[in-house]
PyMOL Python script that loads the backbone (N, CA, C, O; Angstrom):
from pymol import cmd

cmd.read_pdbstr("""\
ATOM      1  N   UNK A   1      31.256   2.187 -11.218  1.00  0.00           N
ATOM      2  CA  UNK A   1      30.180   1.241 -11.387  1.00  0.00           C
ATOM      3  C   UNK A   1      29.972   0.428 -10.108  1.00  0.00           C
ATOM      4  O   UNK A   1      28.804   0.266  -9.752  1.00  0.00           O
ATOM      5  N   UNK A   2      30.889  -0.069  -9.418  1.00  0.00           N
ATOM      6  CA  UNK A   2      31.213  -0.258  -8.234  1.00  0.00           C
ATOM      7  C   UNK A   2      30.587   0.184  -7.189  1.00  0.00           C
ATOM      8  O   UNK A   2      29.912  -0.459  -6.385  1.00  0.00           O
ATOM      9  N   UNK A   3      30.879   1.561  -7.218  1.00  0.00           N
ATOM     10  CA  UNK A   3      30.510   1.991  -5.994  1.00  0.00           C
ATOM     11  C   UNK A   3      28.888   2.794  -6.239  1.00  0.00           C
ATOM     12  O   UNK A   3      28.151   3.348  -5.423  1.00  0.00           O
ATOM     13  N   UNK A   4      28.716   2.517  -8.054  1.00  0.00           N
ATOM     14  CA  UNK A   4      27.023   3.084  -7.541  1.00  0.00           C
ATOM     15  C   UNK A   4      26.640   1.347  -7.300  1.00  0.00           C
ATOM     16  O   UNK A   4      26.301   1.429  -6.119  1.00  0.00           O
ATOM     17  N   UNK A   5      26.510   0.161  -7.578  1.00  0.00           N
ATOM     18  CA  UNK A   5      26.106  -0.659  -7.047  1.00  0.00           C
ATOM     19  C   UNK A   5      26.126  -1.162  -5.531  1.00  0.00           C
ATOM     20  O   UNK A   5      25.277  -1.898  -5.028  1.00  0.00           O
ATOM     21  N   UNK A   6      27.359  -0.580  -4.831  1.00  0.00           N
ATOM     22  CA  UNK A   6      27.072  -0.639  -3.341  1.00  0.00           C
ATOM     23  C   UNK A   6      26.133   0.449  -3.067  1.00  0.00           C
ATOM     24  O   UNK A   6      25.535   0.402  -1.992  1.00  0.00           O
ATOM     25  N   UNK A   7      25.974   1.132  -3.627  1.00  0.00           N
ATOM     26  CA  UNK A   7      25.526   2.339  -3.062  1.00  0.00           C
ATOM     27  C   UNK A   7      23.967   2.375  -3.224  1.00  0.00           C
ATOM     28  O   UNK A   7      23.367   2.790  -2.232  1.00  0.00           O
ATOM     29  N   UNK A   8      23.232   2.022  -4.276  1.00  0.00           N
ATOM     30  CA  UNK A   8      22.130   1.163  -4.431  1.00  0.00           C
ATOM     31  C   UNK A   8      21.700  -0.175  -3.254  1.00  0.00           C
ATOM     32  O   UNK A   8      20.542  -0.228  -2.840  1.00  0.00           O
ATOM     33  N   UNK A   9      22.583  -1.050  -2.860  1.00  0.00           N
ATOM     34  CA  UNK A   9      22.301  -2.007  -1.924  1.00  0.00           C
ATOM     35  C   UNK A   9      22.378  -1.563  -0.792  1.00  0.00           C
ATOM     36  O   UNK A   9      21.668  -1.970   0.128  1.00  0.00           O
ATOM     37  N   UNK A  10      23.152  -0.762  -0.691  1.00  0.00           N
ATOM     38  CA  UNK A  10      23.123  -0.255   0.707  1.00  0.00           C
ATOM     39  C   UNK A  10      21.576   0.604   1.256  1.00  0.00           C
ATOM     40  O   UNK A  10      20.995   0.436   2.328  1.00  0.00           O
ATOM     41  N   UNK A  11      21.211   1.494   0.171  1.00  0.00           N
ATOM     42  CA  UNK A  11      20.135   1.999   0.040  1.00  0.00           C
ATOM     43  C   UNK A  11      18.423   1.042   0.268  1.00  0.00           C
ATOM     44  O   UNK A  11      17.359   1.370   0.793  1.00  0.00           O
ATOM     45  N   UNK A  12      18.829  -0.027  -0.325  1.00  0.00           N
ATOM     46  CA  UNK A  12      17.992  -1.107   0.019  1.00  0.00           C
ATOM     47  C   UNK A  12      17.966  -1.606   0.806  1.00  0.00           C
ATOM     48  O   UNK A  12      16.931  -1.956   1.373  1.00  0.00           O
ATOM     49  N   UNK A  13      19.082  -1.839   1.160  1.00  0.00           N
ATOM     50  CA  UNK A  13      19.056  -2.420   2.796  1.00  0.00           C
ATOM     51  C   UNK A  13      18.658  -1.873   3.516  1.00  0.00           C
ATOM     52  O   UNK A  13      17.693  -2.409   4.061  1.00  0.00           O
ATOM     53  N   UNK A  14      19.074  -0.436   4.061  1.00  0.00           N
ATOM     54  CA  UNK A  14      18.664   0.659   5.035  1.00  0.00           C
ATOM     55  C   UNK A  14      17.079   0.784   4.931  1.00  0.00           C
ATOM     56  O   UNK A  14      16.512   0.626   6.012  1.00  0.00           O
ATOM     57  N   UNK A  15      16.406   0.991   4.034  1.00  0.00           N
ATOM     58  CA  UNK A  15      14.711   1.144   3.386  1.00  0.00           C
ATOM     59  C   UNK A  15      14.084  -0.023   4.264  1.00  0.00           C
ATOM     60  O   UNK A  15      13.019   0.191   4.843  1.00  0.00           O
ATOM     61  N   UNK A  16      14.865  -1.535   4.403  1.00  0.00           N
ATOM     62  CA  UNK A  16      14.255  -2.823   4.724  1.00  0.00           C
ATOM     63  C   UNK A  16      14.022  -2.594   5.822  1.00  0.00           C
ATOM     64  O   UNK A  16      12.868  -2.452   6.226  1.00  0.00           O
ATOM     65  N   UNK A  17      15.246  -2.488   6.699  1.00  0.00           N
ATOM     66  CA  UNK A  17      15.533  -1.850   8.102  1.00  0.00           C
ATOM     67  C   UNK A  17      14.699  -1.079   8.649  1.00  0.00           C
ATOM     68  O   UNK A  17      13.914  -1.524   9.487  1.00  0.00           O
ATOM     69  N   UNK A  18      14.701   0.258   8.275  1.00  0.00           N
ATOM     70  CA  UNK A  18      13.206   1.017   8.793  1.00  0.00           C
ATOM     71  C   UNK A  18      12.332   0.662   8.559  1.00  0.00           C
ATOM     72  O   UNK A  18      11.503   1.281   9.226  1.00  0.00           O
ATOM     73  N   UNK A  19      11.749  -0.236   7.789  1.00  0.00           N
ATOM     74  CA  UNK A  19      10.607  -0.444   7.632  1.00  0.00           C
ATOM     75  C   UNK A  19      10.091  -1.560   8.530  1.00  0.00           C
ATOM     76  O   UNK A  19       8.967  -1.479   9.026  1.00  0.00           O
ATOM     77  N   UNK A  20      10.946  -2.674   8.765  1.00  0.00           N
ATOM     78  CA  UNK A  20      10.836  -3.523  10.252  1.00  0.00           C
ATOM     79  C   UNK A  20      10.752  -2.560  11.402  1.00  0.00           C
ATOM     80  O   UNK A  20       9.843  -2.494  12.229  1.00  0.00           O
ATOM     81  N   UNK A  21      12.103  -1.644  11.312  1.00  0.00           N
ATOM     82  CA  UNK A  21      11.884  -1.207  13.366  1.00  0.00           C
ATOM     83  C   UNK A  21      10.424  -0.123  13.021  1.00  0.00           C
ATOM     84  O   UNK A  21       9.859   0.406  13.979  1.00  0.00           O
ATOM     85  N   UNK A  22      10.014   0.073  11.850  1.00  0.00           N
ATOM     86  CA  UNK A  22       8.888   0.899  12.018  1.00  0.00           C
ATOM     87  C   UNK A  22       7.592   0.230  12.639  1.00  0.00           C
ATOM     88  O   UNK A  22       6.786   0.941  13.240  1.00  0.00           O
ATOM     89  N   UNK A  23       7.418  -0.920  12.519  1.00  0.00           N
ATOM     90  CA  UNK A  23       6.182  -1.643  13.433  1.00  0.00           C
ATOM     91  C   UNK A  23       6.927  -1.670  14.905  1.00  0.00           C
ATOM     92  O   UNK A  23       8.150  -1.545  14.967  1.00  0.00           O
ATOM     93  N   UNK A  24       5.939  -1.878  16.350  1.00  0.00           N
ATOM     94  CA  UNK A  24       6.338  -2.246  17.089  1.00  0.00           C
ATOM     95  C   UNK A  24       6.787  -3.778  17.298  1.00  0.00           C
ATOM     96  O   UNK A  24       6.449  -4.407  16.295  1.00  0.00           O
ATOM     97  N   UNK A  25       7.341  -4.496  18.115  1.00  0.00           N
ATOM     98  CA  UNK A  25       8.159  -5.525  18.195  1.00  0.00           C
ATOM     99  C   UNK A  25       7.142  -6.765  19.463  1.00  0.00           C
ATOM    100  O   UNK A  25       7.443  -7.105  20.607  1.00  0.00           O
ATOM    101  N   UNK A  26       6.262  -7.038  18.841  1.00  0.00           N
ATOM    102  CA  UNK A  26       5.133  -7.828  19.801  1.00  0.00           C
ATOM    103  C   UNK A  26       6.383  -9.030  20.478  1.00  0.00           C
ATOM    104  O   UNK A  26       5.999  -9.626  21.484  1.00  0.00           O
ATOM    105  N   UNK A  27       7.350  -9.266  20.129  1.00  0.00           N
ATOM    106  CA  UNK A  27       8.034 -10.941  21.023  1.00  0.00           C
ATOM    107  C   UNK A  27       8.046 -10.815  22.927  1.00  0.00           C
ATOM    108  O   UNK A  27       8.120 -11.641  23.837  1.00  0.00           O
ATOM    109  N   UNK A  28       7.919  -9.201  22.841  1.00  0.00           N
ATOM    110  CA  UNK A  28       7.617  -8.873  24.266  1.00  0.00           C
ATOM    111  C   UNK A  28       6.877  -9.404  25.025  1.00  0.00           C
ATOM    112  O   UNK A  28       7.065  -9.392  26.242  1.00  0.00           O
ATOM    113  N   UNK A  29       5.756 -10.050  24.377  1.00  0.00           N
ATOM    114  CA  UNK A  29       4.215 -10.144  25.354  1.00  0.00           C
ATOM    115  C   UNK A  29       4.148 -11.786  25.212  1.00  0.00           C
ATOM    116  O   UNK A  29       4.589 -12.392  24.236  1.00  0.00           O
ATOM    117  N   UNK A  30       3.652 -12.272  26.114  1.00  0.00           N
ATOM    118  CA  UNK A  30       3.156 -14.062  25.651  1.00  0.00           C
ATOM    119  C   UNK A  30       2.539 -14.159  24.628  1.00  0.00           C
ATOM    120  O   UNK A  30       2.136 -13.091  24.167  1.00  0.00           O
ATOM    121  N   UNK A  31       2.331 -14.960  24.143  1.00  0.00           N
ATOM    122  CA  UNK A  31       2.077 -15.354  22.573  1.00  0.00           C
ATOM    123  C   UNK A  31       0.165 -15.377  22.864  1.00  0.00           C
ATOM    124  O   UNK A  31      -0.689 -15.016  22.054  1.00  0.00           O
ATOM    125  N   UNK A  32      -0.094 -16.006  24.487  1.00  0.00           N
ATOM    126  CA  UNK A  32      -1.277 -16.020  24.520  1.00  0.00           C
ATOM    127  C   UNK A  32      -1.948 -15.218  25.321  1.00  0.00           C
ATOM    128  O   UNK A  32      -2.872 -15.646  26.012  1.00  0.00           O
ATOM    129  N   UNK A  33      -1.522 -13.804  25.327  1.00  0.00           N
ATOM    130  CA  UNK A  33      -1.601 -12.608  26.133  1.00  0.00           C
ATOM    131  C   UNK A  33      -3.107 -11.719  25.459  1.00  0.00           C
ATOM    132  O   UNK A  33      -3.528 -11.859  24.311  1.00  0.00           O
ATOM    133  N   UNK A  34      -3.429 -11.239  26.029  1.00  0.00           N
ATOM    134  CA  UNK A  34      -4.238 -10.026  25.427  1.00  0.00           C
ATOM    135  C   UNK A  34      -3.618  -9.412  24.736  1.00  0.00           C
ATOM    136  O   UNK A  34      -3.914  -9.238  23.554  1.00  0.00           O
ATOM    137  N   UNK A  35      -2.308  -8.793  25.464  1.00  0.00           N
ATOM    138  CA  UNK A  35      -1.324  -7.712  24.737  1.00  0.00           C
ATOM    139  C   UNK A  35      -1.532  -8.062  23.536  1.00  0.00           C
ATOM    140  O   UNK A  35      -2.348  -7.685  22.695  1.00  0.00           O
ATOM    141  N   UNK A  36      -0.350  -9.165  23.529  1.00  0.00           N
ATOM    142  CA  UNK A  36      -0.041  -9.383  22.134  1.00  0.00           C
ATOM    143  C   UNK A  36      -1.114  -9.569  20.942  1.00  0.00           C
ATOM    144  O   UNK A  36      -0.889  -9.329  19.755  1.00  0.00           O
ATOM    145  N   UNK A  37      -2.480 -10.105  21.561  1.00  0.00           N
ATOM    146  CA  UNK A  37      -3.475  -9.975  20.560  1.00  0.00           C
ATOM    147  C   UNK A  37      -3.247  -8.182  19.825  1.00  0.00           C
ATOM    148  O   UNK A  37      -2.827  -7.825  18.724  1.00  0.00           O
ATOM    149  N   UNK A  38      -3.608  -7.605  20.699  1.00  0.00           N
ATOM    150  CA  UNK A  38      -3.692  -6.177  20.421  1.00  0.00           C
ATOM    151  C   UNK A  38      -2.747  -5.345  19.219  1.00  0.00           C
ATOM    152  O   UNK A  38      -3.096  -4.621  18.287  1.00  0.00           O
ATOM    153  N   UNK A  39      -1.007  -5.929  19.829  1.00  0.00           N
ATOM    154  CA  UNK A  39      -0.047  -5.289  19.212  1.00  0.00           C
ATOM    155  C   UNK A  39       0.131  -5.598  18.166  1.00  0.00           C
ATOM    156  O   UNK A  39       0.679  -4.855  17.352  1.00  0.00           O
ATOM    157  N   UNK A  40      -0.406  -7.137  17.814  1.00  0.00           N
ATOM    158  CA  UNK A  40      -0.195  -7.784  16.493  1.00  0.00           C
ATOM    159  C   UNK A  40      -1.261  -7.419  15.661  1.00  0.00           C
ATOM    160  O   UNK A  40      -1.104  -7.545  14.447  1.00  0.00           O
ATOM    161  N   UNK A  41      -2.549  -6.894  16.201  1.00  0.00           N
ATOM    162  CA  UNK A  41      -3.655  -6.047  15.120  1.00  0.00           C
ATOM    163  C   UNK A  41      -3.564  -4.818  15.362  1.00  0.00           C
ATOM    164  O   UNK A  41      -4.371  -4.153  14.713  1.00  0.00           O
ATOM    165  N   UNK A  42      -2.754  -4.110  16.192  1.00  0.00           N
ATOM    166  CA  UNK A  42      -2.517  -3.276  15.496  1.00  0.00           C
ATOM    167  C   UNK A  42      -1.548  -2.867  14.580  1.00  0.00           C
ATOM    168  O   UNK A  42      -1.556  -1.773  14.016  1.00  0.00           O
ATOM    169  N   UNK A  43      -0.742  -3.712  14.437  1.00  0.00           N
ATOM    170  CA  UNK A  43       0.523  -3.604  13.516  1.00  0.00           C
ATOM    171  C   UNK A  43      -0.050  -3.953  11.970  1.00  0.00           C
ATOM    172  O   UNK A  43       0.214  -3.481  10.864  1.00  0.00           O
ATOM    173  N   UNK A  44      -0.833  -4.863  12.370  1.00  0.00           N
ATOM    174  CA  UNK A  44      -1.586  -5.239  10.625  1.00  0.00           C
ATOM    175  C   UNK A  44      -2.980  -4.047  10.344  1.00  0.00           C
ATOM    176  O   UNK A  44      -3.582  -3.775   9.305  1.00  0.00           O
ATOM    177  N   UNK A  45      -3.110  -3.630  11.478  1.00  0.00           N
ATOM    178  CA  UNK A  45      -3.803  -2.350  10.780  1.00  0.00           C
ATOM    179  C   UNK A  45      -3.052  -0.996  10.071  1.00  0.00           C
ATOM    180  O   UNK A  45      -3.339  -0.165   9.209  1.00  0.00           O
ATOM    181  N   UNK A  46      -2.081  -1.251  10.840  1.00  0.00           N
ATOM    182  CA  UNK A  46      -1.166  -0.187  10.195  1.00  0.00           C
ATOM    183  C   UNK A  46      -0.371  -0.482   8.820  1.00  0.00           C
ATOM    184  O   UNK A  46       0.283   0.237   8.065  1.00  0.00           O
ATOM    185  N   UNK A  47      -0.621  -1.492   8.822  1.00  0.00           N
ATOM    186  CA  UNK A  47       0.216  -2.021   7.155  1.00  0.00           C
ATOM    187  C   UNK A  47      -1.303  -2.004   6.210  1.00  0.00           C
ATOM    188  O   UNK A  47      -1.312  -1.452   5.110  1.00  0.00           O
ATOM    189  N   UNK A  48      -2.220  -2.492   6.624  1.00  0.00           N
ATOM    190  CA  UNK A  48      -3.094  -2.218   5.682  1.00  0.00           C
ATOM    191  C   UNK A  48      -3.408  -1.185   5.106  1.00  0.00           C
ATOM    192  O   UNK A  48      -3.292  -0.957   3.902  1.00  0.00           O
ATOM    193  N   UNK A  49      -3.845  -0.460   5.964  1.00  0.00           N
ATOM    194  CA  UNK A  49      -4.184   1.287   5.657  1.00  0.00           C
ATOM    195  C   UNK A  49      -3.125   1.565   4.997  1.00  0.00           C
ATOM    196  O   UNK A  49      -3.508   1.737   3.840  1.00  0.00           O
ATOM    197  N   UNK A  50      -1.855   1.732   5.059  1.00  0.00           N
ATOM    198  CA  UNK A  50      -0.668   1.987   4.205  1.00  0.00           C
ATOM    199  C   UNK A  50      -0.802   1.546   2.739  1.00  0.00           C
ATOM    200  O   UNK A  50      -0.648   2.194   1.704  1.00  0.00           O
ATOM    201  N   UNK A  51      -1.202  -0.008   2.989  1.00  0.00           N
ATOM    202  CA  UNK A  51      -1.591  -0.415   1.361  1.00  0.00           C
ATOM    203  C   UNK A  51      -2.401   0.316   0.590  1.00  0.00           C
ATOM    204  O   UNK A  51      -2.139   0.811  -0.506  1.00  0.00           O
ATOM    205  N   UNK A  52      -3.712   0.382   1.398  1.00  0.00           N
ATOM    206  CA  UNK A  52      -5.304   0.869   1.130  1.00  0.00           C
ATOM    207  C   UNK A  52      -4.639   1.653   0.137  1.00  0.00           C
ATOM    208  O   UNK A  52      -4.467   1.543  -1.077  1.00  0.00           O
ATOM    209  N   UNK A  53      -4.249   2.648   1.203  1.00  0.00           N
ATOM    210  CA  UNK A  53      -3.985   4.124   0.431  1.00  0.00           C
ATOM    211  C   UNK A  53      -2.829   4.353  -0.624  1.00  0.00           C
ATOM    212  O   UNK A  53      -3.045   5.090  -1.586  1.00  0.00           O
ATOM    213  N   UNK A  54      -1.779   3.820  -0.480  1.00  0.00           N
ATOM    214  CA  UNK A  54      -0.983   3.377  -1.903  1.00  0.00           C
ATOM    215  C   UNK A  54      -2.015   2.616  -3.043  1.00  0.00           C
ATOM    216  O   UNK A  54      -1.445   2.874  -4.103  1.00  0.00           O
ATOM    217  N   UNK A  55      -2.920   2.022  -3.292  1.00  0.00           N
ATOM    218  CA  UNK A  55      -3.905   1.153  -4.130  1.00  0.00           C
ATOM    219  C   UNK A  55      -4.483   2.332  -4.476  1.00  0.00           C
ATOM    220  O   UNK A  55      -4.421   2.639  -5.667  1.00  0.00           O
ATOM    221  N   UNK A  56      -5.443   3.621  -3.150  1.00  0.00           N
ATOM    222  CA  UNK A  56      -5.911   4.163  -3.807  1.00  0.00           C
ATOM    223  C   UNK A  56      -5.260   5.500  -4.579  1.00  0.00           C
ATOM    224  O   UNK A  56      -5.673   6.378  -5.337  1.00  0.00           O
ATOM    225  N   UNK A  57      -4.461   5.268  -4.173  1.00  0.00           N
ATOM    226  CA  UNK A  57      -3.915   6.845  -4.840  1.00  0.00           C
ATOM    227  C   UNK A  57      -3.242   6.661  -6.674  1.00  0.00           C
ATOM    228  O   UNK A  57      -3.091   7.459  -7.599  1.00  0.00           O
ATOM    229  N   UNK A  58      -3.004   5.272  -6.507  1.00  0.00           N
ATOM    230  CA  UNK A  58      -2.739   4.785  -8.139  1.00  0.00           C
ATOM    231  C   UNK A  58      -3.824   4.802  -8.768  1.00  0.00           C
ATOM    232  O   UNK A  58      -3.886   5.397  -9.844  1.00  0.00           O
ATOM    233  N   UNK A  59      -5.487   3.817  -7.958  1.00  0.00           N
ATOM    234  CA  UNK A  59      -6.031   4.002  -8.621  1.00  0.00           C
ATOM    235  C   UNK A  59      -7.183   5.765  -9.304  1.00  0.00           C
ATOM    236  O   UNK A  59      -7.987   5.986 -10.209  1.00  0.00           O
ATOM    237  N   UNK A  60      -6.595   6.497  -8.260  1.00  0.00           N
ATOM    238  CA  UNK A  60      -6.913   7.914  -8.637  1.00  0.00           C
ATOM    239  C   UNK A  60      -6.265   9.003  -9.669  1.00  0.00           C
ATOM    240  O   UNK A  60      -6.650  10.104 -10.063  1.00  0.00           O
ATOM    241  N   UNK A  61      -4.980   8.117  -9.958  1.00  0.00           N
ATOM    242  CA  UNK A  61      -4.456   8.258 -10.955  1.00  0.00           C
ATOM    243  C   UNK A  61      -4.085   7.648 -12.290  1.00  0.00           C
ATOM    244  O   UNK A  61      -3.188   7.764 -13.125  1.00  0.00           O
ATOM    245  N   UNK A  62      -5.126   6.986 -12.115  1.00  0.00           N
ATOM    246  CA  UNK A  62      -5.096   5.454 -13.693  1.00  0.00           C
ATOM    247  C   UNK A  62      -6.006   6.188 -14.669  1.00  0.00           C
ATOM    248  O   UNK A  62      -6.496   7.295 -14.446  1.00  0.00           O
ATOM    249  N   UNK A  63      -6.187   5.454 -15.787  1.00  0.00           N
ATOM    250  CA  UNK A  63      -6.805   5.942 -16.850  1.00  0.00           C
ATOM    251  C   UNK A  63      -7.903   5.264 -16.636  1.00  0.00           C
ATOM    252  O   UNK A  63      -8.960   5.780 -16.998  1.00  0.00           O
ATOM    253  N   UNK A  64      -7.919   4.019 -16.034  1.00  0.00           N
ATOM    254  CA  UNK A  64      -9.611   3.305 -15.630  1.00  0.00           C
ATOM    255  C   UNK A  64     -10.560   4.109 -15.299  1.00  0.00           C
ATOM    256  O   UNK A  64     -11.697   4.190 -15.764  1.00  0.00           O
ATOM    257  N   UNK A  65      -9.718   5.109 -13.917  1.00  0.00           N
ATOM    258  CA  UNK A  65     -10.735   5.519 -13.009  1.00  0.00           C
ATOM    259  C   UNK A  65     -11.762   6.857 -14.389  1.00  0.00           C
ATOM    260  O   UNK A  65     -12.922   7.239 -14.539  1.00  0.00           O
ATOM    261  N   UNK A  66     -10.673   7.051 -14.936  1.00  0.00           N
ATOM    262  CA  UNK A  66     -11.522   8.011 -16.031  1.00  0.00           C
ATOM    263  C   UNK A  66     -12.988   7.578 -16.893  1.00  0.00           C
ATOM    264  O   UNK A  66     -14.111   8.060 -17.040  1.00  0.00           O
ATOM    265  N   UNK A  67     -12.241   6.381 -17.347  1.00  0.00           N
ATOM    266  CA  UNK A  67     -13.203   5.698 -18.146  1.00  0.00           C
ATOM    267  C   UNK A  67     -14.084   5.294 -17.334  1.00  0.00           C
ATOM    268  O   UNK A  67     -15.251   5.540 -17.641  1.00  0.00           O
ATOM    269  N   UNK A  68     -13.821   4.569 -16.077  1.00  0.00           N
ATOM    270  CA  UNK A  68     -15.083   4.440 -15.573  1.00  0.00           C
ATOM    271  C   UNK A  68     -16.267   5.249 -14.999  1.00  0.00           C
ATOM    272  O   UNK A  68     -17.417   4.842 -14.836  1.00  0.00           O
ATOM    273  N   UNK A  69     -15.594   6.896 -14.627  1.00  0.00           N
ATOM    274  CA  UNK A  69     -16.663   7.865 -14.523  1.00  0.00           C
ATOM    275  C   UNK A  69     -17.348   8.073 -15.825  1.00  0.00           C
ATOM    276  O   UNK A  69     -18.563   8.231 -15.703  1.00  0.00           O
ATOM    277  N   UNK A  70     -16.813   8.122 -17.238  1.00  0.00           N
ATOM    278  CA  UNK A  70     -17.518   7.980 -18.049  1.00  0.00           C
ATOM    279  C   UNK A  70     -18.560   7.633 -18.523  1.00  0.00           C
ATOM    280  O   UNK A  70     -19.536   8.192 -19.023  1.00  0.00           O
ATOM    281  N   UNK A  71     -17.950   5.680 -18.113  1.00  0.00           N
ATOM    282  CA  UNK A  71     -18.958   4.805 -18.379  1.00  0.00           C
ATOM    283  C   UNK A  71     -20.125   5.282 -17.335  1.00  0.00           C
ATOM    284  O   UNK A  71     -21.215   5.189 -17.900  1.00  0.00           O
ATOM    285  N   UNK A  72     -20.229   5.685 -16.207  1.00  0.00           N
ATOM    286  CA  UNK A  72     -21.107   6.335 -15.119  1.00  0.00           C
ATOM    287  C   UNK A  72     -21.819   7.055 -15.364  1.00  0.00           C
ATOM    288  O   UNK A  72     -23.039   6.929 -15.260  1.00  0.00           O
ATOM    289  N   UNK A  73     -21.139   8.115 -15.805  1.00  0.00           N
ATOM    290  CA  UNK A  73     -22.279   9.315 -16.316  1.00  0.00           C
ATOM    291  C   UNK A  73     -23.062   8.967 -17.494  1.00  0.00           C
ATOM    292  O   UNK A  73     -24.140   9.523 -17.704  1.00  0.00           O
ATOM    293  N   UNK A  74     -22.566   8.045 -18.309  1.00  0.00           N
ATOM    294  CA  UNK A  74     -23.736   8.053 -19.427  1.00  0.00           C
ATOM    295  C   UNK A  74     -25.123   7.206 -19.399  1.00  0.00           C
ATOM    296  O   UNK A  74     -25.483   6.322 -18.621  1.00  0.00           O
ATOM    297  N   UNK A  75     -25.700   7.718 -20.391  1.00  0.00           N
ATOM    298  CA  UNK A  75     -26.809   6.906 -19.539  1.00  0.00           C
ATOM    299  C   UNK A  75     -27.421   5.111 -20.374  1.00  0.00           C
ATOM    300  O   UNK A  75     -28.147   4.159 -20.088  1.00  0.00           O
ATOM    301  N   UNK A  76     -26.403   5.650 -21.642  1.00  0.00           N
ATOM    302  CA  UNK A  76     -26.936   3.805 -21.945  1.00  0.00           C
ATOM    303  C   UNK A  76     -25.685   3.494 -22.603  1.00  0.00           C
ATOM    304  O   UNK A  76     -25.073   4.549 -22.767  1.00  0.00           O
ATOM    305  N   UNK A  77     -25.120   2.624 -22.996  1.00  0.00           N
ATOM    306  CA  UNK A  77     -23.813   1.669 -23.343  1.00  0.00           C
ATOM    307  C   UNK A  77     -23.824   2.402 -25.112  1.00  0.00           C
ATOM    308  O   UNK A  77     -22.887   1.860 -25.697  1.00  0.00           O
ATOM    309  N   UNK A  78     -24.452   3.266 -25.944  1.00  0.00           N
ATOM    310  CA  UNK A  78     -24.247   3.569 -27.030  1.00  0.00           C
ATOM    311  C   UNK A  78     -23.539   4.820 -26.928  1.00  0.00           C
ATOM    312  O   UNK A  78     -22.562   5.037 -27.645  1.00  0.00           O
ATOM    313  N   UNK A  79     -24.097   5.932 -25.815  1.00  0.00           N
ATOM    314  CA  UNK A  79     -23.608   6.814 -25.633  1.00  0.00           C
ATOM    315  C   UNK A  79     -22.105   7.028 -25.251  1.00  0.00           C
ATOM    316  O   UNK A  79     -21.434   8.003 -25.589  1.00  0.00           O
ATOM    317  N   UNK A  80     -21.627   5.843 -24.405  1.00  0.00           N
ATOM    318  CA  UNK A  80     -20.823   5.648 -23.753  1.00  0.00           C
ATOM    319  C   UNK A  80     -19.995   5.303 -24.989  1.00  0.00           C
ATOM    320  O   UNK A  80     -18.781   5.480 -24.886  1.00  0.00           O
ATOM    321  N   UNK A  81     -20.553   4.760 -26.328  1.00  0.00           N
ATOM    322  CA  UNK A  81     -18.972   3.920 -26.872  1.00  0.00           C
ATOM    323  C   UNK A  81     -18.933   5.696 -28.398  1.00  0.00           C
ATOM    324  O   UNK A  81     -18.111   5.933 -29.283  1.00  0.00           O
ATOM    325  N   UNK A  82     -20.159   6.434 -27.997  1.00  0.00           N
ATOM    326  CA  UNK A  82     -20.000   7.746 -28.785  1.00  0.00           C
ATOM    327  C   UNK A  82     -19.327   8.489 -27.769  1.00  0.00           C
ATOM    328  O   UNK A  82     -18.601   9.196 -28.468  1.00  0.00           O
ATOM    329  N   UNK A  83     -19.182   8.674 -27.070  1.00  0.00           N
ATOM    330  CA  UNK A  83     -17.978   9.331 -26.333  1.00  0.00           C
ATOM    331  C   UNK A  83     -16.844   9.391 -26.511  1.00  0.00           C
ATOM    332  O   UNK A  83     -16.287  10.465 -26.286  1.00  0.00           O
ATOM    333  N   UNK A  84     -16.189   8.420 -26.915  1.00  0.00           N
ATOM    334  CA  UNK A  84     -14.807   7.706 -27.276  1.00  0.00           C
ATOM    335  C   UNK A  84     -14.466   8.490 -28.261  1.00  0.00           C
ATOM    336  O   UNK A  84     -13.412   8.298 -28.866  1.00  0.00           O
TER     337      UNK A  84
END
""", "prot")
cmd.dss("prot")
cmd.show_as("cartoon", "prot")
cmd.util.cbc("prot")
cmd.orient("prot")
């Protein structure tokens, strides 16, 4: 029990880890540099898009996205609740 609970934290820890050294490390550049403008949007572009696409891939797999092509294709709100 022990050792799957280290073994779990350890696992978490390591996950945290790469996921910091996976952005680049902007403390390099002056704070009021061009660079650092740059490195610091691009680092938040790269976390966004990551989100984006985790958001969309759940929502391509939800039961909403169903219902809401539904609700789409029909053509008036009676049809839509005779569908069901």
């Amino acid at each position: 029990m022990k050792l799957l609970k280290l073994l779990i934290s350890s696992f978490f820890i390591l996950s945290l880890y790469t996921a910091v050294m996976a952005e680049e490390n902007c403390d390099k550049f002056d704070k009021l540099s061009k660079e650092y403008a740059k490195c610091t949007s691009e680092n938040l572009k790269d976390k966004t898009s990551k989100k984006a696409s985790e958001w969309k891939n759940k929502f391509n797999n939800s039961k909403l996205k169903e219902k809401l092509t539904k609700f789409k294709n029909s053509k008036s709100h009676s049809e839509f609740i005779e569908k069901k």
